[in-house]
C-alpha positions in Angstrom: 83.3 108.6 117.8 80.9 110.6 116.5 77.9 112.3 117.6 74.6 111.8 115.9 71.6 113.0 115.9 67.9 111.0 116.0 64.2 111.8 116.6 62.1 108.4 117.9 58.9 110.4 117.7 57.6 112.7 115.5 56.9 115.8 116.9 59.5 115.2 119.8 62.7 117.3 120.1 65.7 114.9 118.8 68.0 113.1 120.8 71.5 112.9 120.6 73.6 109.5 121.1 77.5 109.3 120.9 77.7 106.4 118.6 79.8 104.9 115.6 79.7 106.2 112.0 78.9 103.7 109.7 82.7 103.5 109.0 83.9 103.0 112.2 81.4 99.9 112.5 82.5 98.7 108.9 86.1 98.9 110.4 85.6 96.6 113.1 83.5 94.2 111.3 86.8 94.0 109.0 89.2 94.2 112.0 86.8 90.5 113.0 87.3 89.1 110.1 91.2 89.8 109.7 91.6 87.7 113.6 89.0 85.1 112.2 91.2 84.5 109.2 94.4 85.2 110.7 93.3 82.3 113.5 92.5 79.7 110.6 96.0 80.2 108.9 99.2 77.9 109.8 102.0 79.9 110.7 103.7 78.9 107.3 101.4 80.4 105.3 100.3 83.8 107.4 103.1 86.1 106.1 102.6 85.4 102.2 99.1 85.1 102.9 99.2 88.4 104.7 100.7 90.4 102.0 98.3 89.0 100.0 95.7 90.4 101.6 97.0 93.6 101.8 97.9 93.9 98.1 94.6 92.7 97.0 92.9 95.5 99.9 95.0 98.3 97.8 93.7 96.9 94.4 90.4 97.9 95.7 91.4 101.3 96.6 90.1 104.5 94.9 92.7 105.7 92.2 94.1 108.4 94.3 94.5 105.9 97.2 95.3 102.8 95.4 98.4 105.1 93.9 99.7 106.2 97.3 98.9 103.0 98.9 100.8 101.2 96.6 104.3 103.6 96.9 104.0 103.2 100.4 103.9 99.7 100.6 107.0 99.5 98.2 108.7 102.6 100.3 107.8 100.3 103.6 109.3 97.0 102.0 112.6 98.2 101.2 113.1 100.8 104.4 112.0 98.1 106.6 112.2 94.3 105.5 111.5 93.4 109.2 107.8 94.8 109.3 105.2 92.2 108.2 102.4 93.8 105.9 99.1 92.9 107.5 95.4 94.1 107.2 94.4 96.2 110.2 90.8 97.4 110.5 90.7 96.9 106.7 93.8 98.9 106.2 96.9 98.1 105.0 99.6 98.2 107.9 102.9 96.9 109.3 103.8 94.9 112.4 106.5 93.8 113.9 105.8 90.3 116.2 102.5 90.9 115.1 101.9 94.3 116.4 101.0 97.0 114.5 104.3 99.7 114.0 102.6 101.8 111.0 99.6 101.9 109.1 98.2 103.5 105.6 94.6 104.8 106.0 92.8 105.8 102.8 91.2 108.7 102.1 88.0 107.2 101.3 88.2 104.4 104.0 86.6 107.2 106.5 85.4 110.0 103.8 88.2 112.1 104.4 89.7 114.6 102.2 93.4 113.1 103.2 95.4 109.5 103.3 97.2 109.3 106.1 100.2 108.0 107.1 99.9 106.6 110.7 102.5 105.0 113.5 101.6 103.3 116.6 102.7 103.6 119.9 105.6 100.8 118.7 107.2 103.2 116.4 110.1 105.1 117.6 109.3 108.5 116.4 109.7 110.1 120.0 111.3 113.6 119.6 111.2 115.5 123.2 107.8 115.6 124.7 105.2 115.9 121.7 105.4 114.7 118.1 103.2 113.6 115.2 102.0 109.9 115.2 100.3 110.5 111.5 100.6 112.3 108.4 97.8 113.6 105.8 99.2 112.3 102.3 98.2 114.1 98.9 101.0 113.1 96.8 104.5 111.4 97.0 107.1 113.4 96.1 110.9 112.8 95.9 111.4 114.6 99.2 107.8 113.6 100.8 109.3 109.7 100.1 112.3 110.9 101.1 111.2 111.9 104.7 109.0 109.1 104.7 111.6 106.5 104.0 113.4 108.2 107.5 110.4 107.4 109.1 109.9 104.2 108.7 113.3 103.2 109.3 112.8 105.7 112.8 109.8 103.5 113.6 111.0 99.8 112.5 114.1 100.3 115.1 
């Protein structure tokens, strides 16, 4: 959440209000639609119609995002055949029974400088008492797919 700032009156001091961005709100109106759609599918048809979804959410990406988007998803595929691509709050993610393990956020989806690479509570990626549970993405690399490819397999066990 974000905190923004408002005047009602003019010639009143503004107010502030914890609220959401216009993003955020976007995000859940998506996150709506995705159950909505999801609930009028058959069972038969969710999983190809799922990775539709998703492939046709990346063909809308921004260049820079669209690229990445589109490694991951290929990277995710083959590291973890198990996860189901799914649309999540109008991102491209991966679930497991349904629930969400990993998730690609673009760079543009929230005005961010970064993609990131995100994992849920789901994924494995526990390492002592504190470790990441997203990445910022600028570029895939050999080793950056690499180390990504470990952590998907990490989180899809």
């Amino acid at each position: 959440m974000t905190t923004k700032t408002t005047q009602k009156t003019p010639g009143k001091p503004a107010e502030k209000y914890e609220g959401f961005t216009d993003e955020e709100r976007d995000a859940m109106k998506e996150r709506a639609q995705e159950l909505k759609t999801a609930a009028r599918r058959g069972p038969r048809a969710a999983k190809a119609d799922a990775e539709a979804d998703v492939l046709a959410k990346i063909a809308e990406m921004p260049e820079a995002d669209r690229v990445l988007a589109e490694r991951l998803h290929a990277i995710i595929g083959a590291a973890a055949p198990d996860l189901a691509p799914k649309l999540w709050y109008g991102m491209p993610a991966y679930a497991r029974n349904g629930k969400v393990v990993c998730f690609f956020q673009s760079a543009q989806k929230f005005k961010t400088r970064y993609a990131t690479l995100g994992f849920s509570d789901l994924a494995a990626l526990d390492e002592g008492t504190m470790w990441p549970t997203s990445y910022a993405l600028t570029n895939l690399t050999p080793t950056t797919e690499s180390r990504i490819t470990t952590l998907i397999k990490q989180a899809a066990n």
